[in-house]
C-alpha positions in Angstrom: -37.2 19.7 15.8 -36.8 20.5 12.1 -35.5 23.4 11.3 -35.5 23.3 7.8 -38.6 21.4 6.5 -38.1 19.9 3.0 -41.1 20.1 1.4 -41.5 20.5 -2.4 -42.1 24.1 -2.0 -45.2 25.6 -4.3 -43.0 27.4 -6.6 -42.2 24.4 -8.1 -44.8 25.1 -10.3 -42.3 27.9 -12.2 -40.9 24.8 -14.2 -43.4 25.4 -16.5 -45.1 28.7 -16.8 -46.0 31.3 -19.6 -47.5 34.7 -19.0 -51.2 33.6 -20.1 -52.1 30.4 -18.1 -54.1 29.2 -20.9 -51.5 29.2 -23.6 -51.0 26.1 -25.1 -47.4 26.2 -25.8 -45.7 27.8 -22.9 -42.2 29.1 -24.2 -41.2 31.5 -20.7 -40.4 30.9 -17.4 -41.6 33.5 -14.8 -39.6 33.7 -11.3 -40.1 37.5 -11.9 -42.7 39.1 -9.6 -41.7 36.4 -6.5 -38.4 37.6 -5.1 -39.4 40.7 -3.1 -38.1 40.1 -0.1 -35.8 38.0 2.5 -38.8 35.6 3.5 -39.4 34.7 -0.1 -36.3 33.8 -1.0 -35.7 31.7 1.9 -38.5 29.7 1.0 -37.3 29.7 -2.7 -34.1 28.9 -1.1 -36.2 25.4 0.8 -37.4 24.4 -2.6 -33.8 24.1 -3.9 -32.9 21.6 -0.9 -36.2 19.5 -1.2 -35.0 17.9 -4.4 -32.7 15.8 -1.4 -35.7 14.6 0.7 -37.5 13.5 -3.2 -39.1 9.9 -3.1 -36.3 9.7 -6.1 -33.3 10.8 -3.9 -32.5 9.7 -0.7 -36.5 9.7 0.2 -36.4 5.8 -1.2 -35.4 4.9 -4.4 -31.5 6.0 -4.0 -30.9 2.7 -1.8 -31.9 1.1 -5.5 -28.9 2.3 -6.8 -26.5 2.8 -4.2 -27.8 1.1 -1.2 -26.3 -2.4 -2.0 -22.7 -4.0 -2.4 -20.6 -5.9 -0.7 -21.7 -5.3 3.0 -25.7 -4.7 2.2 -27.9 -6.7 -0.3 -31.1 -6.6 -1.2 -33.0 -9.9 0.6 -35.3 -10.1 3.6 -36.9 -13.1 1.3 -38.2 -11.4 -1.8 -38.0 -12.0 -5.0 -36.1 -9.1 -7.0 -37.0 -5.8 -7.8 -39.5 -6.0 -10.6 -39.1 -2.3 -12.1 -35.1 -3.4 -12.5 -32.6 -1.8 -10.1 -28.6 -2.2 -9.1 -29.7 -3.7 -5.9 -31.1 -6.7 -8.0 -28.8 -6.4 -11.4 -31.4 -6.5 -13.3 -30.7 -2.5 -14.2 -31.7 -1.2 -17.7 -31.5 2.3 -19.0 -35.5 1.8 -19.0 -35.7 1.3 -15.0 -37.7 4.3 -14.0 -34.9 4.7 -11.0 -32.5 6.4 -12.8 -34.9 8.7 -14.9 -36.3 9.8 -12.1 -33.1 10.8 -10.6 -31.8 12.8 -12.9 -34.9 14.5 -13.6 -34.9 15.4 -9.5 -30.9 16.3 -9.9 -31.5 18.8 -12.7 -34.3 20.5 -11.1 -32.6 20.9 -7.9 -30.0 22.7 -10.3 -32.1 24.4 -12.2 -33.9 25.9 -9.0 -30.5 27.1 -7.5 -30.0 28.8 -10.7 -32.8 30.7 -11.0 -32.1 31.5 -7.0 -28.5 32.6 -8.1 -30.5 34.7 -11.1 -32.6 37.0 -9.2 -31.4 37.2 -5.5 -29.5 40.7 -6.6 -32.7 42.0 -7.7 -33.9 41.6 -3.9 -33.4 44.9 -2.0 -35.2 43.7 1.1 -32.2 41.6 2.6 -29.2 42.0 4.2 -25.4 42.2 2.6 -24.6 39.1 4.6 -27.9 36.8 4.3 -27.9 37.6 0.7 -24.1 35.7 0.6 -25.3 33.2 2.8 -28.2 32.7 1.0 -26.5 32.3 -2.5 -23.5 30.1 -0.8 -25.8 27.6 -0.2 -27.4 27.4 -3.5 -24.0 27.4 -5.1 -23.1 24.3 -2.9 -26.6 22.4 -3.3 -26.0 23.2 -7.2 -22.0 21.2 -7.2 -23.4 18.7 -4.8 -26.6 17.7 -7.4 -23.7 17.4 -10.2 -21.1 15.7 -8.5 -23.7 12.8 -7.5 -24.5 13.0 -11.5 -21.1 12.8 -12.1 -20.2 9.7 -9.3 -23.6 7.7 -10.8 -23.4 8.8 -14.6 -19.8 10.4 -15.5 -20.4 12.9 -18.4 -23.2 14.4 -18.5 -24.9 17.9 -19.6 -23.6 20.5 -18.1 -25.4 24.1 -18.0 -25.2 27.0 -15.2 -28.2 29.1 -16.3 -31.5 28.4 -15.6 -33.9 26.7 -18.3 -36.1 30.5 -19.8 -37.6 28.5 -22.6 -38.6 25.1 -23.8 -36.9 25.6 -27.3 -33.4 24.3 -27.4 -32.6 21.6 -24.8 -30.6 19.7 -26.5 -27.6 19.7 -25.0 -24.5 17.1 -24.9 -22.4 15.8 -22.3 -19.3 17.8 -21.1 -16.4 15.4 -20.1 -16.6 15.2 -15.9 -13.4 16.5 -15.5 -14.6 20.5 -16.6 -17.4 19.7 -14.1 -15.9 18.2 -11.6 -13.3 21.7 -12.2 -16.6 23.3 -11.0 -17.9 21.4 -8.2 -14.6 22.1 -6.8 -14.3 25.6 -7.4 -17.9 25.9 -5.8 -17.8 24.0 -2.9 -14.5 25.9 -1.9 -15.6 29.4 -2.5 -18.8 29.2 -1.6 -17.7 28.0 1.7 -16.3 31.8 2.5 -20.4 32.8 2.9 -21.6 29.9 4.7 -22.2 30.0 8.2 -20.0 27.8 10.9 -21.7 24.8 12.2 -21.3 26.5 15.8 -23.4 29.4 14.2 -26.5 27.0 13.4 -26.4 25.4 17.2 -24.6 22.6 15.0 -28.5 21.6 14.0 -27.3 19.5 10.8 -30.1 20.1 8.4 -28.7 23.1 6.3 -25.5 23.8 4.9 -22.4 25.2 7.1 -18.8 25.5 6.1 -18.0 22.1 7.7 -20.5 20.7 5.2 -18.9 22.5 2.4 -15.3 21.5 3.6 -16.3 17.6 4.6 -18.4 17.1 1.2 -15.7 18.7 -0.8 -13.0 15.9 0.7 -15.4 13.1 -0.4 -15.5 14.9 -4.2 -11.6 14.6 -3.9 -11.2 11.6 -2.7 -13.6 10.1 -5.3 -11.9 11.9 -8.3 -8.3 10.6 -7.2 -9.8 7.0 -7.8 -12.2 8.0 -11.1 -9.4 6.4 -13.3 -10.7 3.2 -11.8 -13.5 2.9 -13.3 -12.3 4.1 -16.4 -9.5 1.0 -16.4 -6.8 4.2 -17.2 -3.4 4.6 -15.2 -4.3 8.3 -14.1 -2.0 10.6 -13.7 -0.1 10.0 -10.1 0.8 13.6 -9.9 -3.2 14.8 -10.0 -4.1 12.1 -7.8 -1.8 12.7 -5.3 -2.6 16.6 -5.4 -6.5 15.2 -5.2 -5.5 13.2 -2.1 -4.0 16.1 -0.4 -6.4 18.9 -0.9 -8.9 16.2 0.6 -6.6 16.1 3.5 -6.2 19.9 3.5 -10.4 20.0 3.7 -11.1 17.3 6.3 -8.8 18.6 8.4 -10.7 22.2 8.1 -13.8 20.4 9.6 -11.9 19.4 12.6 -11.7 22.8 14.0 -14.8 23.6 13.8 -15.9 21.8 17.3 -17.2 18.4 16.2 -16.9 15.2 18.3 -17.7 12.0 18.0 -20.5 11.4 20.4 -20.3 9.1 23.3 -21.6 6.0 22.3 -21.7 4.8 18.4 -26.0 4.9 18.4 -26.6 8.0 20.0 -26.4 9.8 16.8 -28.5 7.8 15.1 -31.2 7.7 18.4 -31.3 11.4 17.9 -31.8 10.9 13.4 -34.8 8.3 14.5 -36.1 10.7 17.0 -36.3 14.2 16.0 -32.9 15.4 17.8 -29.6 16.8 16.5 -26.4 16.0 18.7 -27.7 15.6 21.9 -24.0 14.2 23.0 -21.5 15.4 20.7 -21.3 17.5 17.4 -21.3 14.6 15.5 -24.1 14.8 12.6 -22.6 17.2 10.1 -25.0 17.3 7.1 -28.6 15.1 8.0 -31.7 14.7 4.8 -34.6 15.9 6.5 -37.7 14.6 7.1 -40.8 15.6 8.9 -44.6 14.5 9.5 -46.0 11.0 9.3 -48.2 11.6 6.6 -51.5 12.6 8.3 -51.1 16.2 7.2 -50.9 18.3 4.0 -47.4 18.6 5.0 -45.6 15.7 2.9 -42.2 16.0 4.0 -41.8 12.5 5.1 -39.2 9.7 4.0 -38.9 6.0 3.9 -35.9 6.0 6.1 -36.3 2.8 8.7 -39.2 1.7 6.8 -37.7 0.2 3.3 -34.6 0.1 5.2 -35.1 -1.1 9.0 -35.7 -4.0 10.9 -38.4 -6.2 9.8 -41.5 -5.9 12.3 -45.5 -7.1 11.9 -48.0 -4.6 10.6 -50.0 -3.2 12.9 -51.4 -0.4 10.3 -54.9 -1.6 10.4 -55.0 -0.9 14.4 -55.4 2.5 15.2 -55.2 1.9 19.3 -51.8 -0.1 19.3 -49.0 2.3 19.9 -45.7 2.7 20.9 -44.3 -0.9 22.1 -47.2 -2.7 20.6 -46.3 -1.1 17.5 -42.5 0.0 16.9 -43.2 0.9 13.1 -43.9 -1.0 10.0 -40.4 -2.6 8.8 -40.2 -4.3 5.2 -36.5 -5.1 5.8 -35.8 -5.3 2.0 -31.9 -4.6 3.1 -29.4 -6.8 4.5 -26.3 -7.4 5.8 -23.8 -9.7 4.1 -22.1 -12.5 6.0 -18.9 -10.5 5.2 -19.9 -7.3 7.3 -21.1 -10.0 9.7 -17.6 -11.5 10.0 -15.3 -8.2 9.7 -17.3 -7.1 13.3 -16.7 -10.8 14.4 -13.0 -10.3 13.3 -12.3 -6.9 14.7 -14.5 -7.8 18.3 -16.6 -4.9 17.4 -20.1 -6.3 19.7 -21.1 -2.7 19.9 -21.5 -1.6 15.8 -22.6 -4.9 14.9 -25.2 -4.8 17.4 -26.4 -1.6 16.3 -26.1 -1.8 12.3 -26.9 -5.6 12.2 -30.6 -6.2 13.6 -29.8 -8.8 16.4 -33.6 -9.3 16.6 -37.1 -9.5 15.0 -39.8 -8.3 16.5 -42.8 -11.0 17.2 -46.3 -11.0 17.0 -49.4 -10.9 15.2 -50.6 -8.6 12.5 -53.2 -6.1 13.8 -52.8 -7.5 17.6 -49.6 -6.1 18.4 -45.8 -6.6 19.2 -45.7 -9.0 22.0 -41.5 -9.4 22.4 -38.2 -9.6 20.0 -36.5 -12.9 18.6 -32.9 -12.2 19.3 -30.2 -14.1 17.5 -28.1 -16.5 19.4 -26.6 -14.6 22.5 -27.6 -11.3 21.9 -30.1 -10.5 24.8 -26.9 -10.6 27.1 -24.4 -8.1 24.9 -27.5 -6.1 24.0 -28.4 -5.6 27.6 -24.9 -4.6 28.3 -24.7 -1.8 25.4 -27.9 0.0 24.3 -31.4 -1.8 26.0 -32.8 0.2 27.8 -31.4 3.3 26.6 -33.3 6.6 26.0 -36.7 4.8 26.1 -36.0 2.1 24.2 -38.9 -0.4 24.6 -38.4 -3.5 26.8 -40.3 -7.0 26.6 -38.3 -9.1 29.2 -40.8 -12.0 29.5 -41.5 -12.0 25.7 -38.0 -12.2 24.5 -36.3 -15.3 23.4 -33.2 -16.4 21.5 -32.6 -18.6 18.2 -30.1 -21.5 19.1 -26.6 -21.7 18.1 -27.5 -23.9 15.8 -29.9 -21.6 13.7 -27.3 -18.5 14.3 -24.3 -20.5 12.5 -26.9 -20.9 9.6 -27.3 -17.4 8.7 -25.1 -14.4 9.2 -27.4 -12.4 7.1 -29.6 -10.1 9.2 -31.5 -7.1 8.3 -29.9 -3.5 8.8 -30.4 -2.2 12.3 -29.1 1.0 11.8 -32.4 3.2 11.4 -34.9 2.2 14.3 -38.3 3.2 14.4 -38.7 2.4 18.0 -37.5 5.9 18.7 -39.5 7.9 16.2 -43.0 8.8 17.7 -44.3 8.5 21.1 -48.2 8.8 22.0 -48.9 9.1 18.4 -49.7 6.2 15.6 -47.3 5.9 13.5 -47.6 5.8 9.3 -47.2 2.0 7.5 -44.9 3.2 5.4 -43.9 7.0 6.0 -41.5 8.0 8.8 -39.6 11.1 10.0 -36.4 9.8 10.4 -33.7 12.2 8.6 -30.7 10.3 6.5 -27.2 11.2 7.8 -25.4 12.9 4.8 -22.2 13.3 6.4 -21.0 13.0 9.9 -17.2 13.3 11.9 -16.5 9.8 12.1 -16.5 10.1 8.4 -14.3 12.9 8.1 -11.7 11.7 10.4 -11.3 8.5 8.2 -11.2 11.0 5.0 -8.1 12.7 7.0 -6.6 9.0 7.8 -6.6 7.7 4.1 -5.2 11.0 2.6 -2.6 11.0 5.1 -1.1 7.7 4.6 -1.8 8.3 0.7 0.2 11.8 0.4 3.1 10.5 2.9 2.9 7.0 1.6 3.0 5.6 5.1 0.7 6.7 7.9 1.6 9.5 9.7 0.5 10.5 13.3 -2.6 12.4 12.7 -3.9 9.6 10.5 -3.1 7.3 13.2 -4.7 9.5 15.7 -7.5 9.9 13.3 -8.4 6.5 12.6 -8.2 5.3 16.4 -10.8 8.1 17.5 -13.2 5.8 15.4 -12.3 2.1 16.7 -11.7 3.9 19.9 -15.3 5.4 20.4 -16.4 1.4 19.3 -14.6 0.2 22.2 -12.5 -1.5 19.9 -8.3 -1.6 19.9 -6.3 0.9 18.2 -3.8 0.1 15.7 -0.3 0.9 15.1 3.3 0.1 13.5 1.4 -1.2 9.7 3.0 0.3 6.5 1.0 1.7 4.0 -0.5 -0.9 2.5 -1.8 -2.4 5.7 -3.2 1.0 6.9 -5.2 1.4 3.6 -6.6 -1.8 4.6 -7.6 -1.1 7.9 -8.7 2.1 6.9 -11.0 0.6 3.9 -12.3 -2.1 6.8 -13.1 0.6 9.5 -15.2 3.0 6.7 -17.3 -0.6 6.6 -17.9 -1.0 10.3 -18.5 2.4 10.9 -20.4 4.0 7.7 -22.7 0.5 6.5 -25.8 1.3 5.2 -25.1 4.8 5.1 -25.0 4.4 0.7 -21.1 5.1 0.6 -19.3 1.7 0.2 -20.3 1.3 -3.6 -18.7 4.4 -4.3 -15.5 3.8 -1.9 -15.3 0.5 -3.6 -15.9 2.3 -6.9 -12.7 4.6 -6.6 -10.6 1.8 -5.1 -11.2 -0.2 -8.2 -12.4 -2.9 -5.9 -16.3 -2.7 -7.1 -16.8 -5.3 -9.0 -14.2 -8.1 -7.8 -15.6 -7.8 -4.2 -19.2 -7.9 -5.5 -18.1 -11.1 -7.7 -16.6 -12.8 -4.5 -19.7 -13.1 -2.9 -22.0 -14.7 -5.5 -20.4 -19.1 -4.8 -20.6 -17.9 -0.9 -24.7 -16.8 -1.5 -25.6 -19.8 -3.3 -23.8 -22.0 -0.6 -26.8 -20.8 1.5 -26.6 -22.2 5.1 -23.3 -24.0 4.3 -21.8 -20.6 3.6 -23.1 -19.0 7.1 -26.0 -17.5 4.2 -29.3 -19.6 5.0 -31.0 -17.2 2.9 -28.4 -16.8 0.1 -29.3 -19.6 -2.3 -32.8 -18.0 -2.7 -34.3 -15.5 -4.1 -31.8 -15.0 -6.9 -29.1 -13.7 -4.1 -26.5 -15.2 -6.3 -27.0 -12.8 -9.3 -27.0 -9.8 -7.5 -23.6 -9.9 -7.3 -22.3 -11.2 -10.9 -22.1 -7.1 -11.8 -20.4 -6.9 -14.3 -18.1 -3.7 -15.1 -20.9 -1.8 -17.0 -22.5 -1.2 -12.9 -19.6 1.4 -12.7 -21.4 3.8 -14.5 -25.2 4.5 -14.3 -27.6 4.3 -17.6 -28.4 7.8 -19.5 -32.0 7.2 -19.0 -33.8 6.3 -22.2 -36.3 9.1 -21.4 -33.4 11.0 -21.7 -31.8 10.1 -24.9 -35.4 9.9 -26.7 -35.4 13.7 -26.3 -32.1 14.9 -26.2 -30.6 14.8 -29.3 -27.1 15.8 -28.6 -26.7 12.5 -26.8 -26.0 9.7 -29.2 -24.3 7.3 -26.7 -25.0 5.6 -23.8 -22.5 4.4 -20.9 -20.5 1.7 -21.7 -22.4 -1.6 -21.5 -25.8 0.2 -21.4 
């Protein structure tokens, strides 16, 4: 069902090339010679989105660094991260996390460059697939800087491919000329792209209601950058910032998308090799493919390092499907806060999608033999989603956790990415799994259009009423109405958490609220309450620390691999 398979294309190998493959000091590139034709830069073009689907980017680490904060923690009863990572605050600007990162951001750039370099000199290629074909490099190009710029601020800046290995050293240009860029990108470029219709609304390359949807989240996050910085800002930019995001969102809305029927219908079809098999939902996905059997290596760790916690059946190559729903390490949880804002809110149906409400039992090697539920969740599961689109079902098997054990622990792995529905007749991979990551999808934008509205208008207006209740409505959840602004900026900021967990956007929401640090801080005497504080698990495991962050977490590290070769950088972030 892929349509555009991530793989680390071959040509990867021009990083580092000189004319004579045996010269020891290599001081050329050599993209010259390759781009003949349409066909090869389409594959070129592959090789600049592949940097997304890296082990570094959203292929694992990224839930490190942004997969954690006040909703999600990293638990599942392990000790922390040894290698040091945001999820455990242990972070140093030696954790290999952020190195890697921006080594995989700045090659993703640097491959859209040299794209961008040479597609004129192809004559083999139509007027319009050309502009299609350099709109979406110029947009994978701002989208790689603006998530340098949300994890590291300032940082070097270049739009020219790297032709030599002399001269590197280059210094950081203040984020505000680059996020200048990003901006100017993502709205031009958006003139070539195709419509969302135009790709069957198949979410794995870029359309304009990618363009238009991303480009809200850049404004959004720059009207709140003063945040971090603990500076006033200047009202009259961030209330222009707040209504060009409106402006945007509201772009994507005519462009067909829907909210599909039911809240895990989108993510059945991300676990299962479908796109929007209800409702145009899924705007932008991370694609993976394969289960690692292959020479294809295109897969992800998507319901794997992030899923629900389930026996390993690995070593047993005849138990499939229900005797083996996929390997789960469960290293990420829910908080008891995201726990009680469903609980609050009498949203069963999210919380019993994005909150595990079970286990799965059995032995290791012998097979799944049923689910441990949590305290009343067979019945309001069997009432929502079991049984739904082959979901697997135990019956005799099952059982529940008492009351008693519930009120102990509210903390429960993340449900949201299921490998149940990922691969059918087939053994599945320990660890590797074709489930895409969802980048960007409707319910998202329609809360981008709710929060700018009341923002611009200082009170909400209609559409960011009508907006907001499309989202609690679709959770079969009461909409709102008659709250001033205040209240609506709440309710806005508490529906972005039910409906967008574990999706790696609330650190940065809570980043350009100003809001990141306090809320992480709140939760640190709850976790080492443990089952006192509904948080069995809190008290261990170092819980507690993970959320003493302190405000150097605003910003990420410039990796030392970084500094020991750039000269131009003589500073790191504050704190670092």
């Amino acid at each position: 069902m892929k349509t555009l398979k991530t793989i680390i294309f071959s040509l990867a190998a021009l990083a580092v090339t000189s004319c004579d493959f045996l010269d020891k000091e290599p001081t050329k590139l050599a993209p010259e010679g390759f781009f003949n034709n349409a066909n090869e830069v389409s594959s070129f073009l592959t090789s600049v989105y592949a940097p997304l689907a890296s082990q570094n980017f959203y292929g694992n680490d990224y839930w490190h660094m942004t997969g954690t904060d006040d909703l999600a923690h990293y638990g599942g009863g392990r000790n922390a991260w040894s290698q040091g990572a945001i999820a455990c605050n242990n972070a140093n600007s030696s954790s290999p996390s952020f190195s890697n990162l921006w080594v995989t951001l700045y090659s993703g750039i640097d491959r859209a460059c040299v794209l961008l370099e040479n597609i004129d000199k192809v004559s083999e290629i139509s007027d319009a697939l050309r502009e299609q074909y350099r709109s979406e490099a110029r947009f994978m190009r701002a989208f790689y800087y603006f998530t340098l710029v949300q994890g590291w601020g300032d940082v070097p800046f270049r739009t020219s491919s790297t032709t030599s290995v002399t001269g590197l050293s280059i210094p950081r240009t203040d984020k505000e000329t680059i996020y200048d860029f990003i901006i100017t990108e993502m709205s031009e470029c958006a003139n070539g792209l195709l419509s969302a219709a135009d790709l069957s609304y198949k979410p794995g390359r870029i359309s304009k209601s990618t363009a238009w949807g991303i480009l809200a989240r850049v404004y959004l996050f720059r009207a709140g950058e003063h945040f971090r910085d603990k500076a006033t800002g200047d009202q009259t930019k961030i209330q222009e910032y707040f209504k060009q995001a409106s402006i945007y969102a509201q772009k994507v809305m005519g462009e067909g998308h829907a909210l599909a029927e039911n809240y895990w219908d989108v993510f059945i079809d991300i676990c299962s090799n479908q796109y929007n098999t209800t409702a145009n939902e899924s705007i932008w996905e991370c694609e993976f493919a394969g289960n690692y059997t292959n020479e294809v290596r295109a897969e992800g760790r998507i319901g794997n390092m992030i899923g629900i916690k389930c026996p390993d059946n690995s070593g047993n190559a005849t138990l499939l499907d229900k005797l083996d729903p996929g390997y789960g390490y469960a290293y990420v949880w829910c908080t008891p806060k995201l726990y009680e804002l469903y609980v609050a809110n009498g949203d069963l149906e999210r919380m019993n999608w994005n909150i595990a409400p079970f286990e799965y039992t059995g032995t290791a090697n012998k097979g799944v033999t049923g689910r441990s539920f949590d305290y009343g969740k067979i019945a309001e599961v069997k009432a929502q989603y079991w049984g739904h689109r082959n979901t697997y079902e135990y019956g005799a098997e099952d059982k529940e956790k008492t009351q008693a054990a519930a009120l102990e622990d509210y903390s429960h792995a993340c449900g949201k990415y299921r490998r149940e529905y990922e691969l059918y007749g087939a053994k599945k991979n320990k660890n590797y799994t074709s489930i895409n990551f969802p980048l960007l999808r409707y319910s998202d934008v329609l809360l981008m259009v709710a929060e700018a509205e009341n923002e611009v208008n200082a009170a909400p207006t209609t559409l960011a009423y009508n907006c907001l209740n499309m989202v609690r409505e679709r959770a079969g959840i009461a909409p709102l109405a008659n709250l001033d602004k205040d209240s609506f900026r709440q309710a806005v900021k508490d529906e972005r958490a039910m409906e967008l967990c574990f999706e790696y956007t609330r650190r940065y929401d809570l980043i350009r609220w100003g809001e990141y640090v306090s809320n992480m801080n709140a939760l640190a005497p709850r976790a080492a309450q443990g089952a006192g504080g509904n948080w069995k698990s809190g008290a261990n495991y170092g819980i507690p620390n993970f959320f003493k962050i302190t405000d150097t977490y605003n910003y990420f590290p410039i990796p030392d691999t970084e500094m020991s070769v750039n000269n131009a950088i003589t500073e790191n972030n504050p704190g670092w």
